[in-house]
Every structure is written in C-alpha cells, then in structure tokens.
C-alpha positions in Angstrom: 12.2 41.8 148.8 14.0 42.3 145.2 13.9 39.3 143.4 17.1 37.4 144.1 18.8 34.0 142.2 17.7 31.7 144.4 14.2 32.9 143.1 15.5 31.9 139.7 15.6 28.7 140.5 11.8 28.0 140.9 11.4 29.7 137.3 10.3 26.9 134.5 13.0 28.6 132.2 15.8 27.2 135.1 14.3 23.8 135.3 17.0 23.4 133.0 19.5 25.4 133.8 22.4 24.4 136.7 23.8 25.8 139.2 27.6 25.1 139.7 29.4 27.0 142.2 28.8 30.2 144.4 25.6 28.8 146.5 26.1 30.9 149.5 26.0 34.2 147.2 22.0 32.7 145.9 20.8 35.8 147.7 22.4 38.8 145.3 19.6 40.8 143.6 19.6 40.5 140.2 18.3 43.9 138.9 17.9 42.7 134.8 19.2 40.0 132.2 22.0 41.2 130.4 23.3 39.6 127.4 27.5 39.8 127.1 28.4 40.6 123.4 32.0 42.1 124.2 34.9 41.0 125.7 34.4 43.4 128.3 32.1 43.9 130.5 32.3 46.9 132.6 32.0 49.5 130.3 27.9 47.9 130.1 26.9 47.3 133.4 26.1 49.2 136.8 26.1 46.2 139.1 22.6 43.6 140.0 23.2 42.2 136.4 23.0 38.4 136.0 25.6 38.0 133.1 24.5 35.5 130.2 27.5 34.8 127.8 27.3 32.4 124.7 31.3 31.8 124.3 31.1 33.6 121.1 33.2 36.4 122.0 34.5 34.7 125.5 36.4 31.6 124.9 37.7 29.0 127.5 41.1 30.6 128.2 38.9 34.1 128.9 37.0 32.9 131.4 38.3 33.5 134.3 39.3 37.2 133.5 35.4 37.3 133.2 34.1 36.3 136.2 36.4 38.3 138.2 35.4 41.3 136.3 31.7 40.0 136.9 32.6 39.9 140.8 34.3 43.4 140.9 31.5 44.9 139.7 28.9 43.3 141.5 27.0 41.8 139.1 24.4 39.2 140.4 25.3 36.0 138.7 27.5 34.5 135.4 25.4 31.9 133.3 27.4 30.0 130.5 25.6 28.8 127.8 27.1 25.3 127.3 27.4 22.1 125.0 28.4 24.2 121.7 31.4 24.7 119.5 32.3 27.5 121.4 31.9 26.2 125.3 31.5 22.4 125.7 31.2 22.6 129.4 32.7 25.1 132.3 35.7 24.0 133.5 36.2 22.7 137.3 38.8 25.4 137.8 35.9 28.4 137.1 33.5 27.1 139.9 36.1 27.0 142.6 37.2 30.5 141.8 32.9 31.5 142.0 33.1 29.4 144.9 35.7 31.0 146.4 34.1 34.6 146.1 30.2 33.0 146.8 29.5 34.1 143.2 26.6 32.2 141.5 27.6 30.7 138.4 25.2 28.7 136.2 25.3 26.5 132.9 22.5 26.6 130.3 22.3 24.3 127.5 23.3 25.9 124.6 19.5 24.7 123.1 17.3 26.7 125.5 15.6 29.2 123.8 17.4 32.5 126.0 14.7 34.5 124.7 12.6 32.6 127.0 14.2 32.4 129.6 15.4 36.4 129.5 11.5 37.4 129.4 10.9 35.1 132.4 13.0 36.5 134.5 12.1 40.2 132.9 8.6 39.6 134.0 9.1 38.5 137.6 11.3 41.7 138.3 8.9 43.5 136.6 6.2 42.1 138.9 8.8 42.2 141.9 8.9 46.0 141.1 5.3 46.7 141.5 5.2 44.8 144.8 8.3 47.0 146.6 6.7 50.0 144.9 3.8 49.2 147.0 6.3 48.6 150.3 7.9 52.2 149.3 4.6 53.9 149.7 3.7 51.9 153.3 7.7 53.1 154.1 7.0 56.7 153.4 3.7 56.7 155.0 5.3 55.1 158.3 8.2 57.5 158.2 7.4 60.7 156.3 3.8 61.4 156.2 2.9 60.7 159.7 -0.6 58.9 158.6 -1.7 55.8 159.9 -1.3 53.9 162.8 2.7 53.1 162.8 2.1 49.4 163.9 -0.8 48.9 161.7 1.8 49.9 158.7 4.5 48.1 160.2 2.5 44.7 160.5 2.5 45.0 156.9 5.7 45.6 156.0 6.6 42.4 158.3 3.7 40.5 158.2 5.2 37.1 159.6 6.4 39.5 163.1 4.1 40.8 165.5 4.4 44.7 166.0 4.8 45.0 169.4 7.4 42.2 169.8 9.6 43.8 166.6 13.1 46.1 167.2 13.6 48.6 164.5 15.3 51.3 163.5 16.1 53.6 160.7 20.2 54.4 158.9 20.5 57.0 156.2 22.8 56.2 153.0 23.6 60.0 152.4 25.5 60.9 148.8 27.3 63.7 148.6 26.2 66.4 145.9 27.9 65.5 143.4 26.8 61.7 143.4 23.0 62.2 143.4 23.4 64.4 140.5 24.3 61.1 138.8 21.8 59.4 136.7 20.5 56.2 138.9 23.3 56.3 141.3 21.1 56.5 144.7 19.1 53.5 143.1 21.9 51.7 142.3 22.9 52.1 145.9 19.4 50.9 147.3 20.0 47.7 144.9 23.1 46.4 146.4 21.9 47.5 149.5 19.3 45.0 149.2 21.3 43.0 147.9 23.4 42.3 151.0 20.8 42.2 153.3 18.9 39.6 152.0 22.3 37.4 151.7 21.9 37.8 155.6 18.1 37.3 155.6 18.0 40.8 157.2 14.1 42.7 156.8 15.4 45.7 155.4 12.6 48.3 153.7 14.4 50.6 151.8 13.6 53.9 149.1 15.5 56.6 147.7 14.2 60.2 149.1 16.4 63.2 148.4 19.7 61.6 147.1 19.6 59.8 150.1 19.1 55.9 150.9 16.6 55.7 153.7 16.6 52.1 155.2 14.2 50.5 157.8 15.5 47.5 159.6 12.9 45.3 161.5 14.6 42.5 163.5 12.6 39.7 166.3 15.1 40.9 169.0 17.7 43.7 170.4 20.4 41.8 169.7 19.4 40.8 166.1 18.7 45.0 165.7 22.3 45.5 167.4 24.2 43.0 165.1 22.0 44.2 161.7 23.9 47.8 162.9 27.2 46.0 162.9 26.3 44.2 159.7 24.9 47.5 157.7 28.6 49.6 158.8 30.5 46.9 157.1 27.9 47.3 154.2 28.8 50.8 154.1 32.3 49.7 153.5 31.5 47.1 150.7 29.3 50.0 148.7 31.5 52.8 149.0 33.6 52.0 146.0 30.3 52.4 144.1 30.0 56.4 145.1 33.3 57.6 146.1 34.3 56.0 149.6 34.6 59.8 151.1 30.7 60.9 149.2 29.3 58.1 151.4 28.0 59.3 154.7 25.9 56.6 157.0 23.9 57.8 159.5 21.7 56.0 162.4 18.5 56.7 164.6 18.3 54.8 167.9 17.2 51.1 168.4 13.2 51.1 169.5 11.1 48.6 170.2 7.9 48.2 168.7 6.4 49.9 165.1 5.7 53.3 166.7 9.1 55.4 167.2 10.2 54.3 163.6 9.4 57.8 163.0 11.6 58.7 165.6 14.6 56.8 164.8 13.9 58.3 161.0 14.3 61.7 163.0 17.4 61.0 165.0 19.3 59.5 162.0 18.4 62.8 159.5 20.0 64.8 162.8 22.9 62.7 162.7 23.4 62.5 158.6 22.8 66.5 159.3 25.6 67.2 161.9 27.8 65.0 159.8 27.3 67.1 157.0 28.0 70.8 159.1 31.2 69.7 160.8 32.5 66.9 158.2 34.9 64.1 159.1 32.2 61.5 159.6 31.7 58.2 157.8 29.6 56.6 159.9 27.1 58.4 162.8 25.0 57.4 165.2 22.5 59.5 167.1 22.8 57.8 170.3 26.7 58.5 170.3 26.6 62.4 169.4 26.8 63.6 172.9 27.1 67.2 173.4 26.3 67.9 169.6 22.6 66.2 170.4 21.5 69.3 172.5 23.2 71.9 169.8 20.9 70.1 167.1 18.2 71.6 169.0 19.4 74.9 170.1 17.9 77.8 167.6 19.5 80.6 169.4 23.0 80.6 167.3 23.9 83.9 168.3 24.2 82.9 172.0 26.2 80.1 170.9 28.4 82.2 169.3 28.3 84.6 171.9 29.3 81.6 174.5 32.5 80.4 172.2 34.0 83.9 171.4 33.9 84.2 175.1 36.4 81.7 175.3 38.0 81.7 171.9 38.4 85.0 171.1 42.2 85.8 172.1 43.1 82.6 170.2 41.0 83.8 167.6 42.4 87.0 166.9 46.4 86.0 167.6 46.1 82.7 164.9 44.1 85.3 162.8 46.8 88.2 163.2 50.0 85.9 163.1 48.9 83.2 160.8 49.3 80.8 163.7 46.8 77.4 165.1 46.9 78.0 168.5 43.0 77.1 168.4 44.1 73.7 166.8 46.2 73.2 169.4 44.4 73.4 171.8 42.1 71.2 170.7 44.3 68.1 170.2 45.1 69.0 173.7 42.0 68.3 175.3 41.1 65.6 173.3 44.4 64.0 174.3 42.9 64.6 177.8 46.3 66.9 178.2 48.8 64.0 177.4 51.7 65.9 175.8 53.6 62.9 174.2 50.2 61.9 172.6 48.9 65.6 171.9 52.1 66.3 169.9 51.8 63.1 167.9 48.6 63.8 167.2 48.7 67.3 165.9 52.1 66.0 164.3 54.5 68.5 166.1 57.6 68.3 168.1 57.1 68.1 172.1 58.7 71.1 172.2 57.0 73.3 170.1 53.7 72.2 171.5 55.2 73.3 174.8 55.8 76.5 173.6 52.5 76.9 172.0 50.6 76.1 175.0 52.7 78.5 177.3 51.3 81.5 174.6 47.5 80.2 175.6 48.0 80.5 179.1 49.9 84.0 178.5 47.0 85.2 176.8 44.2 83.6 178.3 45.6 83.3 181.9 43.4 80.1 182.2 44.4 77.1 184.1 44.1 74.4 181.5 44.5 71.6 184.7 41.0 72.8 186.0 38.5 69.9 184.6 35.5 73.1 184.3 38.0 75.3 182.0 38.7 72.2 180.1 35.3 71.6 179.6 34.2 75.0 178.7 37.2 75.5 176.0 36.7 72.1 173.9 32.3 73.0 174.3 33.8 76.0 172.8 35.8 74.5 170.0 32.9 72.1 168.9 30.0 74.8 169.0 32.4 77.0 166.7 32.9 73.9 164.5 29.3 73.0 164.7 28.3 77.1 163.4 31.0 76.1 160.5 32.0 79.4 162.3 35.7 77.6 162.1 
C-alpha cells in the first residue's frame, strides 16, 4: 500500500515532530514533501502533498485560509514549523478546524534540520514505489496476461488471506479523452484512490492501463465485498472534482469468490465501462445490473439488430425524420413510465395533452396496441438496440 502519515510516524525524522489534530485522516497518501514558499498554494500542487510551511510567508492570521486550501485540494497533511519569530506555536482554533475535516496537522520544531526529515520521507516513498511497482506487475499478470495460477498471484497480493476464502472483484475508473491526454491525471486519480481506501483499511490493488484506473478489491467476506462497492461509488463522487464530474465513468465486474474469476470480473467491468461509453448517460455501471444490454455486448451480428429495430421503428423513424418531430422519444418515456401518463409527460416535460396527441399519431401509424405487455416489450428492446448501435 502507498505510504501513508501514519507511516510517518515511525520515521526517526518524526520522533520529534507532533501530531495535533486530524487523527482519523492518518491514512491519506502522501505522494511527496512539498515545501510552501507562497502564499498560495494551489497553483503548486496536484493533491497527496504533505504541506511543510515555515511562517515565513504564512503568518498566524493566514492560517486558517491555508489549511482549508490544503483540505480542498487534497493534500495529505499541513506540518508547521514552530517555536520561531514567525510561528511560536499553532493555535488551538487551527486543530479543531483539521479536526473537524480529519485533516493531519503536525508541528515541527523550528530546529529540526527539514532537510532531513524531507529526504526521509523521500526515501520511503521512493522505496514504497518499487514495492507497488512490483504489486502492478502481479495485478497485470492476474488480470491482463492470463499467466499463472490466479490464486497463486492473488495469495500474494493478499498474503495475510487465504485464496479460496477471499471475495473480490474488479471497478474501472474510466477518463474521458480529454482527461488522459492530461499529463499525470490517471495517476493522480490512482493516488487518491488509494488514498481513501486505505483510510477504510480496504485491500485495494490498483494501476493505470489505458487512461483508465483499474482497481482490484480483495475483501474476507461478501458483505465486506458488497459494502467496499458502496464505499468505492461514494469514492467516485469525492474524485470527480479532480477530472471533470461528467469525464468520470465507474464501471464494475461481478462479486466472485475466490482468486480465480478476477479475470472475469476484469472482463465484465471493461463490458460495462464499454456500454457506458456507446449509449452515454452513465456515471456509475455495474455488470450484473445491465440486463438486456448484457446479451447485446455479445451479439456480433449488428445488422440483424438493426434489421430487428427498423422493424419496429421505422414509421417513427421516418415521420420525426420528415416532420422534425420525437415521436421515438416519446415513446420511450412511455414505456419506461410503464404507460403512466401523468408521470410520462413529466418526465419528457410536456403537457398531458400533447403527449396524448402524440401517442394517438403512434398508434395511427403503427396500428400497434401499446397495452399488449409483448408490443411493449418489443418497442423499448427496439429503442435500446438503436441506442446501443449509436444508430440514434
């Protein structure tokens, strides 16, 4: 796992140094040492930093504009060098407010050498990096490469959890284009990923293939795998900010038991991540929920799917084509209002009347009986295989 504060505390360099507020936030990743020489910050960091200021250009009264810029950008940690001219010691007021937010926030004696302790904690992520390097290449073997027995590699991902007695699964962190063109932004996103996971003491294995964020979640139980699901949605929410809420797309295999279908959960959630990307509209997907749109992911025979929707569709087709109309759309919200017109026309945002009118020109061209559960069926199967062909 990354190397987090809490692991900063069993440096020698921190013998020395304090912790004052923010324990519960002990498990943020702290991705380098940065030194703060300007009054702001933002404009120098990316998020994973832990923040050392002297009070030289941050007095008392600046403070706590500081560590709330240090917590909105998601910086690991704020240590204060104390006991000078500049900061005699952090006032009580700070470490409620990095209490309040479970932000870290140290004080260093103004005396330490920071040199020292800077390389220190330089050298352990440096070392830290080598080891999940390592863990990247087991990840890519067990998901990717198809070599090696799957247990065998997840025993030693997990090494304290027996194979066979493990839940896993795998969720995609998909970018849009334009973010993974961006220098370090997929990284970034693996960081804080990290990050949050082990403030939950979640097993999370994660790497960057593709502009994407491929994650593999080992838990000792189903319901420990069902709640780390729960837990990595809300992630996506807290790590949108970071890429564009809409450019963030999070996609899930199914829950198996045991080492050996991780490939297949890596599988299910690049179908799902896929689909989401074809029809849009998706922030979060999950395999096991994609219903009809399962058994299209697997159909290679698109011109008999097209053949099957203009079946249906075509009238529609031609008359919203012809008159600029969206009696297609309509329809739609109809059915997936399972018919209800009050709820139909709030949906699609139209007066109960005109909807009325609307769906008396589909029956007059269609002649269907939209009441029969089989024609209902067949028209929205319709609708999503169009949608699905981006035929729409």
């Amino acid at each position: 796992m990354p190397v987090t504060c809490n692991d900063l505390q069993g440096l020698k360099s921190f013998s020395r140094i304090r912790l004052l507020a923010g324990e519960k936030g002990l498990g943020r990743v702290v991705t380098w040492p940065h030194i703060g020489q300007t009054a702001e910050i933002s404009p120098w960091v990316h998020g994973g930093e832990l923040l050392f200021i002297t009070g030289i250009e941050h007095g008392l009264e600046m403070l706590p504009g500081l560590l709330d810029e240090c917590i909105r950008n998601n910086l690991a940690g704020l240590v204060i060098l104390v006991g000078s001219e500049y900061i005699e010691d952090v006032p009580p007021e700070l470490a409620k407010q990095a209490d309040a937010a479970d932000f870290p926030l140290f004080a260093m004696p103004f005396e330490l050498k920071l040199v020292d302790v800077m390389k220190e904690i330089a050298d352990l992520i440096v070392r830290d990096k080598l080891e999940r390097k390592k863990e990247e290449d087991i990840l890519e073997r067990l998901l990717f490469d198809g070599e090696g027995d799957a247990p065998e590699l997840v025993r030693s991902l997990f090494p304290e959890g027996r194979p066979q007695e493990l839940f896993c699964f795998v969720c995609l962190f998909g970018l849009s284009a334009e973010q993974r063109e961006r220098a370090g932004a997929a990284e970034h996103l693996q960081y804080r990923l990290l990050s949050l996971c082990a403030v939950k003491n979640l097993k999370v294995c994660a790497m960057v293939q593709g502009g994407r964020v491929v994650c593999l979640a080992l838990t000792p139980s189903r319901q420990k795998a069902e709640e780390a699901v729960a837990y990595l949605e809300a992630s996506r929410d807290v790590v949108s900010h970071l890429c564009g809420d809409a450019a963030l797309t999070l996609a899930f295999g199914r829950i198996y038991s045991g080492g050996r279908d991780a490939r297949k959960s890596c599988r299910e959630a690049f179908s799902a991540l896929e689909l989401a990307g074809r029809i849009g509209g998706f922030r979060v997907v999950h395999y096991k929920k994609l219903g009809i749109y399962r058994l299209l992911l697997h159909l290679d025979d698109s011109d008999m799917l097209r053949e099957f929707y203009h079946d249906f569709l075509d009238p529609l087709l031609l008359y919203d084509r012809e008159n600029n109309a969206s009696l297609v759309a309509t329809l739609k919200g109809y059915l997936l209002c399972n018919g209800n017109i009050t709820r139909t026309a709030q949906e699609i945002f139209v007066h109960r009347n005109t909807l009325l009118y609307r769906l008396n020109q589909i029956r007059e061209l269609t002649d269907w009986d939209l009441e029969d559960a089989r024609t209902r069926m067949n028209l929205l199967l319709s609708i999503l295989i169009m949608e699905y062909l981006q035929d729409a």
